[in-house]
N, C-alpha and C positions, 0 to 999 in steps of 0.2 A: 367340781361344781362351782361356778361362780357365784358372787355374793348378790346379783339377780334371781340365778334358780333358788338359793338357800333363801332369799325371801319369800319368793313363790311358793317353795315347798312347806315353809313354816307357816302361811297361811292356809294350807289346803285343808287340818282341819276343821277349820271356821267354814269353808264352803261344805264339805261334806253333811256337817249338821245340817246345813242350811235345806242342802238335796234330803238328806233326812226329815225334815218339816213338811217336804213334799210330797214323802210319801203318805201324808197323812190323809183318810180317806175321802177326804171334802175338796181334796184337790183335784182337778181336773190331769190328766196324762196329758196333755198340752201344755200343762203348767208345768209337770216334771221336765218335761221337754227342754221346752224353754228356760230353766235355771240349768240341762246340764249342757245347751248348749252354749249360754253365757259364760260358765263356767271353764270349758274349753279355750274359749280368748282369752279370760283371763287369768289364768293358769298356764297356759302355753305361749310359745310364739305364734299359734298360727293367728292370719288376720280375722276373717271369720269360720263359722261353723255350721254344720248342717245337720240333719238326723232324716232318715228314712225309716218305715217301718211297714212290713208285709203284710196282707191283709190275707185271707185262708187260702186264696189260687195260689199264692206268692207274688203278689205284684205288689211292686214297692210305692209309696207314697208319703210325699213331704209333711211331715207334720211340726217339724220345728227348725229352723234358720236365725242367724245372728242378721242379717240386712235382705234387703228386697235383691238385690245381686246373688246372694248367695241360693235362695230359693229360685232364681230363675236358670241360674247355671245346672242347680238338682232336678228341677224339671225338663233344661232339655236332654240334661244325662240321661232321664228316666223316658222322655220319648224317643229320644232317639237310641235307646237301647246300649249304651255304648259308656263307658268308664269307672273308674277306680273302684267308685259304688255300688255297683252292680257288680263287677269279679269279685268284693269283697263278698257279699252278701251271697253269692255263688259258692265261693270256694267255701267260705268260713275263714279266710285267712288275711292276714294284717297286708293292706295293698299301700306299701311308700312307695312315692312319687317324687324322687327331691328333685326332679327338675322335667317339667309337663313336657318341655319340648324335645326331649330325648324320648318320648312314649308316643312321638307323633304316628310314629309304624301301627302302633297299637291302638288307639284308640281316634286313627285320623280325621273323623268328625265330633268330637268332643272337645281334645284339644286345642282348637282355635276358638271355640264360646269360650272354655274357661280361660285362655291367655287371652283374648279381646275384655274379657271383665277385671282384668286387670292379676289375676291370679297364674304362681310361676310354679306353684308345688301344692304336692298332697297328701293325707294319709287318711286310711278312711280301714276301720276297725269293724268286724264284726259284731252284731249283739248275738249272741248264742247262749241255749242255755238246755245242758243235756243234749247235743247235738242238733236240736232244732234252731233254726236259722230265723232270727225273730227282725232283724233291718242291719242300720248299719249307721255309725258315727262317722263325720266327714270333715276333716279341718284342710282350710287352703289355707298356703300363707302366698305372698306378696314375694317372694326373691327365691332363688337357688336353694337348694341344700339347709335348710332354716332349722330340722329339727335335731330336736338334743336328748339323750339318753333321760333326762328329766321329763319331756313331752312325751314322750311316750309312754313313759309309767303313768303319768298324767291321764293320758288317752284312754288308755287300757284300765282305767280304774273307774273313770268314767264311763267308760263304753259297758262294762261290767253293772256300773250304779242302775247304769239306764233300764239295762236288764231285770236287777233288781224293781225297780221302778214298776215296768210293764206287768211282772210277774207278781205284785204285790198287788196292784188294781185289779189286776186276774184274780187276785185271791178273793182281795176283799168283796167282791162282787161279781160272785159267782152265779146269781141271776141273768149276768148278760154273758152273751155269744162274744169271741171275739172277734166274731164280725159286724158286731153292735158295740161293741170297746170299740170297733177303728172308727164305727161308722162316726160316734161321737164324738171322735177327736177331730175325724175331718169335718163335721158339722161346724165345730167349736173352730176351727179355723177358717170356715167361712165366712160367722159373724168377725172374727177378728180382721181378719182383710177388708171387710165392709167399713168395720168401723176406725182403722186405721186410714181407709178412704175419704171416709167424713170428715175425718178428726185434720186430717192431713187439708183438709178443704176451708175449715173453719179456722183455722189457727198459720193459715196458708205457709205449711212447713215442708220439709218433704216427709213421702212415707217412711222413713228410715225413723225422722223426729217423732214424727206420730204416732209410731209404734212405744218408742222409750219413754213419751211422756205416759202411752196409757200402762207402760211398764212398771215404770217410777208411782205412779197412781196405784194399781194393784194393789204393788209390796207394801206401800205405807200405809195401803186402808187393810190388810191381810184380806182380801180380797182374789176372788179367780180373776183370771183375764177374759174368759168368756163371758161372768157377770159382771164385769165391764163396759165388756166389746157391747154386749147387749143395751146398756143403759145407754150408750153413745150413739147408736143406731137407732134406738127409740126417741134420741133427744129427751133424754132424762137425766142426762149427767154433759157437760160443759166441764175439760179440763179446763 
């Protein structure tokens, strides 16, 4: 272990509480989302991160990403049927990628969006739980062969919380269908792209900026990102 992991590792339970706060029931599953896959960059090498999650056909959708590249890369994975994400969430089993262009055979219309976005590797973990196949955690990183016996445990602990997570909001509220749990999260990230649109319009930043500021905003008002995204859409809130 280098004296990089051993600091990574020594802060991991400072994040973990953090994902623990999350689950707490006033949070929105967008919100857990989004902390575990923040958490992901910064706990591991990869560059960014993604999450998919199955709705009751099984069809997978984006409900949380670290940049606007990385959800656009999970969205053409998911139309066009085709990589790591999808065999993960298929098989149930851990899909590394340490180097995309060696997987050209296999996934040959995927691999050229994610290496044109700038991405050279993968790893992309199952959410499971009791053998039901619930989505799936997705890190790229930027170079060859990037991950470390430490990222992985990292992943895998994560990928696990998320679980946790989904299966906690299930609990807690138990009045809704969990096709009214997805529907709400995909709702909740409609206004958020709306008003990361705004936001990005008015402070003329890119959407990458505009998302971290209404992020940064959020966590220091302990605030959702949905009732946010919303007051920024309304023009009731000005970062």
């Amino acid at each position: 272990m280098t004296v990089d992991d051993a600091g990574s590792a020594a802060q991991l339970p400072r994040v973990f509480a953090r994902l623990a706060d999350a689950l707490d029931p006033q949070y929105d599953v967008v919100d857990t989302m989004d902390h575990l896959v923040e958490a992901a960059t910064t706990f591991t090498a990869a560059t960014e991160a993604g999450l998919v999650l199955a709705d009751e056909s099984g069809m997978l959708h984006v409900v949380g990403s670290t940049s606007e590249r990385t959800a656009d890369v999970e969205e053409a994975e998911l139309g066009i049927d085709e990589g790591p994400c999808l065999d993960s969430f298929r098989t149930g089993e851990v899909i590394e990628t340490p180097d995309l262009l060696a997987s050209a055979d296999t996934w040959p219309r995927f691999v050229p969006i994610a290496m044109q976005r700038g991405f050279r590797a993968g790893y992309a973990v199952p959410l499971m739980l009791r053998g039901e196949r619930l989505g799936a955690l997705n890190l790229f990183f930027d170079r060859v062969d990037p991950l470390t016996d430490i990222d992985a445990a990292v992943s895998q602990a994560l990928a696990e919380f998320a679980t946790i997570g989904i299966v906690q909001h299930r609990a807690l509220r138990e009045h809704r269908s969990r096709a009214e749990q997805l529907q709400h999260a995909l709702d909740s990230r409609v206004i958020i792209e709306q008003a990361k649109g705004a936001l990005s319009f008015q402070r003329n930043v890119t959407i990458d900026e505009a998302f971290a500021l209404m992020r940064r905003h959020a966590r220091s008002a302990g605030a959702r990102l949905h009732d946010i995204a919303e007051q920024i859409v309304a023009r009731r809130l000005s970062l």
